[in-house]
C-alpha positions in Angstrom: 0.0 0.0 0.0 2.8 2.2 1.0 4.6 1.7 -2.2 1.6 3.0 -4.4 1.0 5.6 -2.5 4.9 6.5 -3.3 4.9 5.7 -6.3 1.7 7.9 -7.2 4.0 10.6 -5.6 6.5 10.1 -7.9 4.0 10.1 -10.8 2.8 13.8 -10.0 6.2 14.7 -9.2 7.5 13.7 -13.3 4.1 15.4 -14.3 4.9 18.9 -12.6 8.3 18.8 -13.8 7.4 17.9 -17.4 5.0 20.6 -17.5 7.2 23.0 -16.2 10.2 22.0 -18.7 7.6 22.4 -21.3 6.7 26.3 -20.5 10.5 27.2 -20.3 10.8 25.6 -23.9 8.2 27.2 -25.2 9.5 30.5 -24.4 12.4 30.8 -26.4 10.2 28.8 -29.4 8.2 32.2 -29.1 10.6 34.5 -29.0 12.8 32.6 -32.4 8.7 33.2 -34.5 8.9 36.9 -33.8 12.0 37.0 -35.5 14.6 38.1 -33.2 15.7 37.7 -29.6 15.0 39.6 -26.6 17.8 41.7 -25.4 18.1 44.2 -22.4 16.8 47.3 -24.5 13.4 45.5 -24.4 13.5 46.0 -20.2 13.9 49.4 -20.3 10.7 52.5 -21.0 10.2 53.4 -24.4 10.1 56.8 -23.2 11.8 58.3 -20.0 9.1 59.9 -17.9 8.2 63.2 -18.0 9.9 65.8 -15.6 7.6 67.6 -13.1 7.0 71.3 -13.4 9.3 73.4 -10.5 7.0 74.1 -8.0 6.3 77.6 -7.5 7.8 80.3 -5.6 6.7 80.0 -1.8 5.8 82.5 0.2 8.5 84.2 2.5 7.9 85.8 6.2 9.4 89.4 5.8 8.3 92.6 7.6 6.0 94.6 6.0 7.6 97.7 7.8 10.3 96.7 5.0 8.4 95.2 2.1 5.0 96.2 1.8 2.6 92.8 1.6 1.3 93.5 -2.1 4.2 94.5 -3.4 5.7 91.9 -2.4 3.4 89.2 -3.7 3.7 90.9 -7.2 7.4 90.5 -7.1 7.4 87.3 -6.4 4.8 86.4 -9.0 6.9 87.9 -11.4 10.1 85.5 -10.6 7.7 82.9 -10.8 6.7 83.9 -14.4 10.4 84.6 -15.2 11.6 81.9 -13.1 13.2 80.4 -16.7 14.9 83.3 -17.8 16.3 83.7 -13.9 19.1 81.5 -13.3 19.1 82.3 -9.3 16.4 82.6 -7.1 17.4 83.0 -3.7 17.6 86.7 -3.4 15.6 89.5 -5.3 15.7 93.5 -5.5 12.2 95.3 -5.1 12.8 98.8 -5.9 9.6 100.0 -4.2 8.3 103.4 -6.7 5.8 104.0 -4.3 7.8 105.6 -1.7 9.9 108.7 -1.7 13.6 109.0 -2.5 14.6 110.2 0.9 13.5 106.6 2.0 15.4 103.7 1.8 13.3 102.0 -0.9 15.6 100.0 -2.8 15.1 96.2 -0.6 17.4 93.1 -1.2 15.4 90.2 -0.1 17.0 87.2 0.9 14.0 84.4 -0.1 15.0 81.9 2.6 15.7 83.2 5.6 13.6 86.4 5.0 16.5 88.6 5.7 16.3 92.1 4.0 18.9 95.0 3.2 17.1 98.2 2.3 19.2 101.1 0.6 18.1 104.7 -1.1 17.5 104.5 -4.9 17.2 107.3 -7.2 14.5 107.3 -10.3 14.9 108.8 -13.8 14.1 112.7 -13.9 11.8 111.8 -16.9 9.7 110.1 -14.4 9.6 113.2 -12.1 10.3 116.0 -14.1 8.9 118.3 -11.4 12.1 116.7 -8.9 9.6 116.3 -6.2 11.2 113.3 -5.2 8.1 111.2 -6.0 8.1 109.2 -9.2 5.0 110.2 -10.7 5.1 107.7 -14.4 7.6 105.1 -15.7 8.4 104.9 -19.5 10.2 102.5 -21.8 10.9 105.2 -24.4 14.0 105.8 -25.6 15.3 109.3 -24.5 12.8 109.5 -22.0 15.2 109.5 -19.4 12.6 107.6 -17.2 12.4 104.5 -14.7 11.0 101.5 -16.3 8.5 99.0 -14.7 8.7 95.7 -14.5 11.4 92.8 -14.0 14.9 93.0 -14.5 17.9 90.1 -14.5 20.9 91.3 -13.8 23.6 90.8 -16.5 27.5 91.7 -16.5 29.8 94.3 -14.7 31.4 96.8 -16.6 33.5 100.3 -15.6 31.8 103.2 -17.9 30.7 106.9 -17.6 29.7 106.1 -14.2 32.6 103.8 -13.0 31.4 100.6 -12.0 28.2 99.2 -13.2 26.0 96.4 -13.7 24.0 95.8 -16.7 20.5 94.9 -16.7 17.9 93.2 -19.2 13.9 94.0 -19.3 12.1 90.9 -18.8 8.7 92.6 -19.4 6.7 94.3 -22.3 7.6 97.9 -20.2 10.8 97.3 -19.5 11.8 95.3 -22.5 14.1 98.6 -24.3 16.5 98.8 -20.6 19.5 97.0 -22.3 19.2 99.4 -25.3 18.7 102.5 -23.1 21.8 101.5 -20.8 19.8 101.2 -17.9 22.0 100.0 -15.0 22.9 99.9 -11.7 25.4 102.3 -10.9 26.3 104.6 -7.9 26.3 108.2 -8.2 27.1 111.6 -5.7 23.2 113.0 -5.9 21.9 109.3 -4.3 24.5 109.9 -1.2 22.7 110.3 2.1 23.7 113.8 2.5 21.3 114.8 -0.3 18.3 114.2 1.8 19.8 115.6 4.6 20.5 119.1 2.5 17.5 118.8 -0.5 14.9 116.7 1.6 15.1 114.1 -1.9 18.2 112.7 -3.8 19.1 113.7 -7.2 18.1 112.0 -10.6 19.6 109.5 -13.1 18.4 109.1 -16.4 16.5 106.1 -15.8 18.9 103.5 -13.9 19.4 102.6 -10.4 21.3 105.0 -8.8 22.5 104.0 -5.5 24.8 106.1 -3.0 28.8 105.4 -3.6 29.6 104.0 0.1 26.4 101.3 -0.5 27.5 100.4 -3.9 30.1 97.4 -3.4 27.3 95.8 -0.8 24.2 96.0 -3.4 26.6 94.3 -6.0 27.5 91.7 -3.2 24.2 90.7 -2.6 22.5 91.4 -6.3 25.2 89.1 -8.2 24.2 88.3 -11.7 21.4 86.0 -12.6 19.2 87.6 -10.1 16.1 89.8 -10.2 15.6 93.5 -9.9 11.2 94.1 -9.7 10.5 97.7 -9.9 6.5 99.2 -9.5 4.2 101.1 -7.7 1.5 99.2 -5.9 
């Protein structure tokens, strides 16, 4: 009785194992009718997957004693929009057009930590031809003499007319003419502190960013190149 049982066993046993030997045969049967064999190219994706948009800008934790709320979210809506054409995004200039030129209205924002460097800024006498010291209209004209609106990537240093300076490109539909019109970042005598302190205002530039001559080598410090400059009125 034993022995059947054993050799029944057995029987299942040659069964399994001829059925299985069978499969792995008929694999490579299958493989020689379509005409070619498998290689390691057919375990790979046809197509690599795509890459996830960047996800946007987040908000930062800054004082609005130093940027104002809604001026700030435009600005960094605007890096957002330009983020491609902006090769670093961890600090931005808001020059705020708002606010007077005997105020410190030219902020440096440091997007991670929230850290902020504010410094006086002149405008373009074409956007204040008056000299009240309050911008009153931006332009993109040529000749105008004006502050543009808009966002701005800073470019390349160069010493010219107004020693050294740092070029910048219009990002935006208003701003779009400020590597044509030499509009810059420079430092000049009538954006000094003492200006305010003898004229109530600082002078005027002919459009660019005209910072005092002492704060000059710390703007380019932080600025760099690849970084962007947002100038409005909110």
């Amino acid at each position: 009785m034993q022995e059947m049982r054993d050799m029944t066993r057995d029987r299942r046993a040659i069964l399994k194992n001829a059925a299985l030997l069978t499969a792995a045969l008929a694999i490579p049967n299958a493989v020689a009718a379509s005409g070619r064999m498998l290689t390691q190219r057919d375990l790979k994706p046809v197509a690599e997957p795509p890459v996830p948009p960047a996800p946007p800008i987040a908000p930062i934790q800054t004082s609005s004693k130093v940027v104002r709320p809604d001026l700030l979210r435009q600005a960094l809506a605007s890096l957002d929009r330009h983020r491609g054409r902006i090769a670093r995004h961890d600090r931005i200039a808001i020059a705020d057009m708002d606010a007077p030129s005997s105020q410190p209205r030219f902020h440096i924002v440091d997007l991670r930590g929230g850290e902020s460097h504010s410094f006086l800024v002149a405008h373009g006498s074409g956007s204040d031809p008056a000299h009240t010291g309050f911008l009153k209209l931006f332009s993109n004209e040529f000749g105008s003499n004006a502050t543009s609106q808009g966002a701005f990537v800073t470019a390349d240093y160069y010493v010219g007319k107004h020693g050294s300076s740092q070029r910048l490109i219009g990002l935006d539909a208003s701003n779009c003419n400020a590597f044509g019109r030499n509009i810059v970042v420079h430092s000049a005598w009538y954006a000094n502190k003492d200006m305010i302190q003898s004229h109530g205002m600082l002078g005027r530039s002919q459009g660019c960013f005209a910072v005092g001559e002492r704060d000059l080598d710390k703007v380019f410090a932080l600025l760099g190149s690849g970084r962007m400059i947002y100038s409005a009125k909110v």
